[in-house]
Each structure stands twice: as C-alpha cells, then as structure tokens.
N, C-alpha and C positions, 0 to 999 in steps of 0.2 A: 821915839820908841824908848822905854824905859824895859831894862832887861836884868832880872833880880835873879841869882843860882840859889837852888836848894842842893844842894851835895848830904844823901842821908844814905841811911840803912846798909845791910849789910855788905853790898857791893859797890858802894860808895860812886850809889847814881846820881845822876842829875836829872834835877828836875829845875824848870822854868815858868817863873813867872813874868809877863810878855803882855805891857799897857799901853796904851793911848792916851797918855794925862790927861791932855787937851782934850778929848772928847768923853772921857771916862769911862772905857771898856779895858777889860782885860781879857788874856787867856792865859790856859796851864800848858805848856806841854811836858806828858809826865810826871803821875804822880808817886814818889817814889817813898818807902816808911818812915811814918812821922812829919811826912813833908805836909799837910795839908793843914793845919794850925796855923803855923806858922804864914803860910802861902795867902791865908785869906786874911792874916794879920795884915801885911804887905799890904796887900789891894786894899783894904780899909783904910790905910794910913795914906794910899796916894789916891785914894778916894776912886778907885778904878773895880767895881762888880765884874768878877769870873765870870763871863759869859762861856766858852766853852771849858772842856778840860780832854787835850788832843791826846794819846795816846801811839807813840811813833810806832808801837809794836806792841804787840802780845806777850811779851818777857815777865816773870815776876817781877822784875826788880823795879819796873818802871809805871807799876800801877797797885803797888798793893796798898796805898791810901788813895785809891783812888771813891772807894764807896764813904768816908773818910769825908773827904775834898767835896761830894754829892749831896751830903749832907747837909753841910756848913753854908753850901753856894745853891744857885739855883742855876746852874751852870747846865751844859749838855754835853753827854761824853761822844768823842767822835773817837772813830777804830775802820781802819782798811776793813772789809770783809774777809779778808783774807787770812785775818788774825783770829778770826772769833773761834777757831776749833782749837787755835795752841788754850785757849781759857781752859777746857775740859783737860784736858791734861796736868799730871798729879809733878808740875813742875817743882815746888818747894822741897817732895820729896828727894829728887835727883839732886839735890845738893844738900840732904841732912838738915833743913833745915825745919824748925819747931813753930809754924806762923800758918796764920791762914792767909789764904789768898781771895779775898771776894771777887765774884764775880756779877759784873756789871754792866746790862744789856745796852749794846750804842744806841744814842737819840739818834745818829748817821752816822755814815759809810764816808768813807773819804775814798774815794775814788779818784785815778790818777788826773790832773787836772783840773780838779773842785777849786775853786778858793774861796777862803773862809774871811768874812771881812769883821774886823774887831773897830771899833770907833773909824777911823780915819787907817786901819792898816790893812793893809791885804795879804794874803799868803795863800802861796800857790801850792798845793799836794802835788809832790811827786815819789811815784809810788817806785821804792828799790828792795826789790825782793832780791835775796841771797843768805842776808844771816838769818834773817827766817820769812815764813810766806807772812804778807802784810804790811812789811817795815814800810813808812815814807818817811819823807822828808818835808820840813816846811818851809818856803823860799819867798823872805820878805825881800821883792826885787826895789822896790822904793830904797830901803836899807841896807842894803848890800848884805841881807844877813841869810847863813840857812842854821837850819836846825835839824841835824841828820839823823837821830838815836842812836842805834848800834849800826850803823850802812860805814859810817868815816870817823876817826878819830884824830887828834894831832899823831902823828909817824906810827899809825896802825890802822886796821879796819876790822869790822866784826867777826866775831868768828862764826863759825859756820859747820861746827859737829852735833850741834843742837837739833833737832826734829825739823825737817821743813830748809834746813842751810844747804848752799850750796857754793862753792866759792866762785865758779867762771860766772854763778848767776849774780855772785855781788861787785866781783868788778867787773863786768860790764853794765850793770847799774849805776855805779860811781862811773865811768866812762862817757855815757851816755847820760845821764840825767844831773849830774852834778859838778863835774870836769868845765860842761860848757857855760856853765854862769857864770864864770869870771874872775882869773886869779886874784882879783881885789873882794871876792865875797865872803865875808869873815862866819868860820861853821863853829856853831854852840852843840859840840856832844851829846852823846847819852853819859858819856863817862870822861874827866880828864880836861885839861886846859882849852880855852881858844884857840883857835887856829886861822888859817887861812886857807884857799883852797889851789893857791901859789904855790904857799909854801907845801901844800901837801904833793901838789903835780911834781914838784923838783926834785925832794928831799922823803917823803915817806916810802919807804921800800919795798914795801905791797904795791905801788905804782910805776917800778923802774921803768926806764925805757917810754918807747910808744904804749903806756896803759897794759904791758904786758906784766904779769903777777911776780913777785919773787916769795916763794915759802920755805923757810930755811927748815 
C-alpha cells in the first residue's frame, strides 16, 4: 500500500491518496482545495488510475475539489447517504468564507459494512456518526491502517456543534467501531499527524478511563 498526504486549503485538511502499485489502482479519500492536480499528478507518476474518490463526510473542507478530482479521473465518488443533505447547506457561509462548494451526486452509498476493493486492497466502511450524520471510516484490515475523517484525531476527536453532531453519538462510535481494531492499527486523519489507535486508547483525553468522555 502506498499512502501519499495532501494537507491543503483553508482548514489545513487532509486528503489521501491510497495505491496498489503492484496492481495499479488507486483511491482518494477526501478531496480537499487545490488538492486534486496535484493528487492525479501522483497516481500518474506511480502509474496507479483513481478509481474511486471516497468522501469520509459531508464537511466543506474535505470535498471542495472534489468536482475538480471528477473531472481530471474517471473515478466514482462514494458518500454515506447520510451526508447527502449536510451538501445543501450554505456551509462556506458559517465560516465567512468567499469559495464555492460543488456539489457532486455519488456514483454509491457507502453503507456500513461495504467494502470497496482497489487492485489487491480492500476496505471495509465503517460507518461513525457523531461529528456529523454520514462520517465513516475506512479500515484496510490486511495493513493495519484506518482512515477516520473527522470521527478520531492524534489526542482529539471531532467536534460535534456542527448541524447533525452529537458527542455521546461519536464516542460511542470510536468505542464501538474503531477502539476494537487494534492498538497496533495506525489511523490516517482528516486533520493532523499519524497516530495509533493505542496510543489514542491511553493517552487522548476524549477517551479517559473505560471510553468514558472527558470535555474540559
């Protein structure tokens, strides 16, 4: 598995690009502004065609190159169902910001338990609603990898005063769908450094205790 970061745009997201050398498939998860140039530059160079372009939520930040990315690839955008009403909402405005946001009908639904196979990789959807309705996560169980959006961060988790957030509903999401993979399964953000999901059981403060919440 070859795993490329785009870190762009104003909230200084990430976005991924996620290949099967060896068999020459790619995906996106998350495409975040300006990131999409550049993204299918990568795959050309490892010789690996965007096949999909996943989308872990509904958030501006993590899809406004996404029609961008659509263009350039012949890729297909996957989205929970659950995300498709945060699209109609005039999010760029809640944060003063001057950009459009396209909006971009999914080729599929990621439904809890899908998975989506790229050359020789597989990933399993799991679907963690709390920072808003929709979010999943992607869990490549071969690679010990997950890829959570805005659900877990290194020593933080998403927040949850946004349209659709709820906080008991995102940890117990992390609780339940992402806790049990395995302190050795290393989570690629929406935002922020690598992690572990060890190191977040131990040491991140949203998690004290038995998965009980701490909110200062």
């Amino acid at each position: 598995m070859l795993i490329q970061v785009f870190e762009t745009g104003p909230a200084a997201t990430n976005g991924y690009l996620v290949a099967d050398q060896e068999r020459g498939h790619a995906l996106v998860i998350d495409a975040p502004y300006r990131a999409a140039s550049a993204m299918v530059d990568q795959a050309r160079r490892w010789q690996t065609p965007i096949r999909y372009l996943v989308n872990t939520h509904a958030h501006w930040d993590h899809l406004l190159d996404n029609a961008a990315l659509l263009r350039l690839t012949n890729a297909q955008l996957a989205l929970h169902r659950d995300g498709v009403p945060l699209l109609r909402l005039p999010q760029l405005q809640w944060f003063g910001l001057d950009l459009e946001m396209p909006v971009c009908a999914p080729d599929i639904f990621l439904d809890d338990g899908l998975t989506l196979t790229v050359g020789g990789l597989q990933f399993q959807i799991l679907h963690c609603p709390g920072h808003c309705p929709g979010s999943v996560a992607l869990f490549a169980p071969a690679e010990r990898v997950v890829f959570t959006g805005d659900v877990l961060f290194a020593g933080s988790i998403g927040r949850t005063d946004l349209p659709g957030g709820d906080a008991a509903t995102l940890l117990r999401s992390i609780q339940e769908k992402l806790l049990p993979l395995g302190d050795d399964v290393r989570v690629y953000a929406g935002h922020g450094p690598v992690t572990t999901l060890g190191d977040e059981r131990r040491h991140n403060p949203f998690l004290a205790g038995e998965g009980r919440s701490f909110f200062p």
